[in-house]
C-alpha positions as CSV (number, residue, x, y, z in Angstrom):
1,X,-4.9,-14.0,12.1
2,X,-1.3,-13.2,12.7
3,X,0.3,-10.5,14.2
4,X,2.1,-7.5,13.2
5,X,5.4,-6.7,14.4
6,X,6.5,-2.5,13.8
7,X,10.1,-1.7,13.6
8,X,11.2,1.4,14.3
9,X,14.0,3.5,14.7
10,X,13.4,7.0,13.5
11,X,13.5,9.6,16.2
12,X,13.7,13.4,15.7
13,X,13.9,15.3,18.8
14,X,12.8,12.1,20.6
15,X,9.4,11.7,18.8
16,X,8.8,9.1,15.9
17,X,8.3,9.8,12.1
18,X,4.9,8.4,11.6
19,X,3.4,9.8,8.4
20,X,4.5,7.1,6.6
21,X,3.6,4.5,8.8
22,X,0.0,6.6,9.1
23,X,-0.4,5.9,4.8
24,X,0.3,2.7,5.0
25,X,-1.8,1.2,8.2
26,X,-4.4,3.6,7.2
27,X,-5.1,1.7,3.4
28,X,-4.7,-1.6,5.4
29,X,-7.0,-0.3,8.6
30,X,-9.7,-2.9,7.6
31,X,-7.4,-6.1,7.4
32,X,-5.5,-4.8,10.6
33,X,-8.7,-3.7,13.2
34,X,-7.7,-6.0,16.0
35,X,-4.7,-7.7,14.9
36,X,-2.3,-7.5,17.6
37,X,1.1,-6.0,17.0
38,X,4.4,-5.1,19.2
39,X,7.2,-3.2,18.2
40,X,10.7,-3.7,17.3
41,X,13.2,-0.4,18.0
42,X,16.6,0.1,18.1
43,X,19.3,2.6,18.7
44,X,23.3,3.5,18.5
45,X,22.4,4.6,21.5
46,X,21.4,3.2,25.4
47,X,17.7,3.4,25.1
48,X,17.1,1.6,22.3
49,X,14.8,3.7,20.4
50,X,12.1,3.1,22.8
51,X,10.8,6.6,22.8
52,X,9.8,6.3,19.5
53,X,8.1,2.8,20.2
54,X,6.1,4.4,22.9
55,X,4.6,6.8,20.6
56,X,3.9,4.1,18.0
57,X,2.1,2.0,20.4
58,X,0.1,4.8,21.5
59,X,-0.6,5.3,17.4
60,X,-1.2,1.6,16.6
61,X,-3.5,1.8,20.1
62,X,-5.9,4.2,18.1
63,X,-6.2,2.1,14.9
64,X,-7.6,-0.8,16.8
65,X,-4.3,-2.9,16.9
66,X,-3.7,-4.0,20.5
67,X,-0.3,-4.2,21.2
68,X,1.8,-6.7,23.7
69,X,2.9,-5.3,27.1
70,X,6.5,-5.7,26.2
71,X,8.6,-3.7,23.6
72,X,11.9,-4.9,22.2
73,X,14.4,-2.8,22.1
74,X,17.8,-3.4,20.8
75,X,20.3,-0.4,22.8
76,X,23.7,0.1,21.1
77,X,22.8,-1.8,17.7
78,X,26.2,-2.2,16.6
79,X,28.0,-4.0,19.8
80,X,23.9,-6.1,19.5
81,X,24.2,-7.5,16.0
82,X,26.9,-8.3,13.8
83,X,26.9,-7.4,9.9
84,X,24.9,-10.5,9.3
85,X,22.3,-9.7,11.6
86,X,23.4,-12.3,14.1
87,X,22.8,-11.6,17.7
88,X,26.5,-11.1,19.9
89,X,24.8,-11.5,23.4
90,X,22.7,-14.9,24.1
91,X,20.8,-12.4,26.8
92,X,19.2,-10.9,23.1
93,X,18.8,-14.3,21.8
94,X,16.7,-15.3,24.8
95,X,14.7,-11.7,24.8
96,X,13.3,-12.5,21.5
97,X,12.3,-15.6,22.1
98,X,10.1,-14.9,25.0
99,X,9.1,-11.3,22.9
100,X,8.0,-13.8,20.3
101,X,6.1,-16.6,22.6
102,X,4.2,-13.4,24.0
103,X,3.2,-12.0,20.4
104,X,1.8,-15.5,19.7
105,X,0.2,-15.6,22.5
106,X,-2.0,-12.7,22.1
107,X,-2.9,-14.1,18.7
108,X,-4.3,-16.9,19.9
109,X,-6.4,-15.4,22.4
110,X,-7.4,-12.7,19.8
111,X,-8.3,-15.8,17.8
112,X,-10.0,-18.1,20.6
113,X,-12.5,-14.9,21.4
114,X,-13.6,-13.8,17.4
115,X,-14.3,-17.4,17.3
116,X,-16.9,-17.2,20.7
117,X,-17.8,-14.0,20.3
118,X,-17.9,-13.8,16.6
């Protein structure tokens, strides 16, 4: 099992896009039941996007995807990341890091319990 990690950035009068993401998690709903995701967002702007990760997660939530307690959100995207997609502050470096540890974490006591369980 691994996990699935959303990124989003589409917000229209502060609420997320979803059809699309709807098409495709829906004709993958079987392979993804359970899988545990998080979500990636991002913004010009100071709050990163996250209003549109909040309504993801609440959308991933009801196709059976658990989601890690932590969203990362990347505020002001441009001053974040440089044309290569190379992180400009070591605070982001570190984020992601711990974002990631969590994300694995929750896969492999997602794994550790279908194997007891079944």
């Amino acid at each position: 099992m691994k996990g699935i990690i959303f990124c989003t950035t589409i917000q229209v009068g502060i609420s997320a896009i979803i059809g699309l993401l709807w098409a495709i998690i829906y004709l993958l709903y079987s392979q993804n039941i359970f899988r545990p995701a998080d979500i990636v967002c991002y913004s010009a702007g100071s709050f990163g996007g996250v209003r549109a990760g909040i309504q993801l997660r609440a959308f991933l939530s009801e196709m059976g995807m658990p989601t890690i307690s932590s969203i990362f959100a990347i505020s002001k995207i441009g001053d974040s990341l440089n044309e290569a997609g190379t992180s400009q502050e070591a605070a982001l470096t570190k984020r992601v890091s711990q974002f990631l540890d969590e994300l694995e974490w929750y896969e492999e006591a997602l794994q550790r319990q279908r194997k007891e369980k079944g």
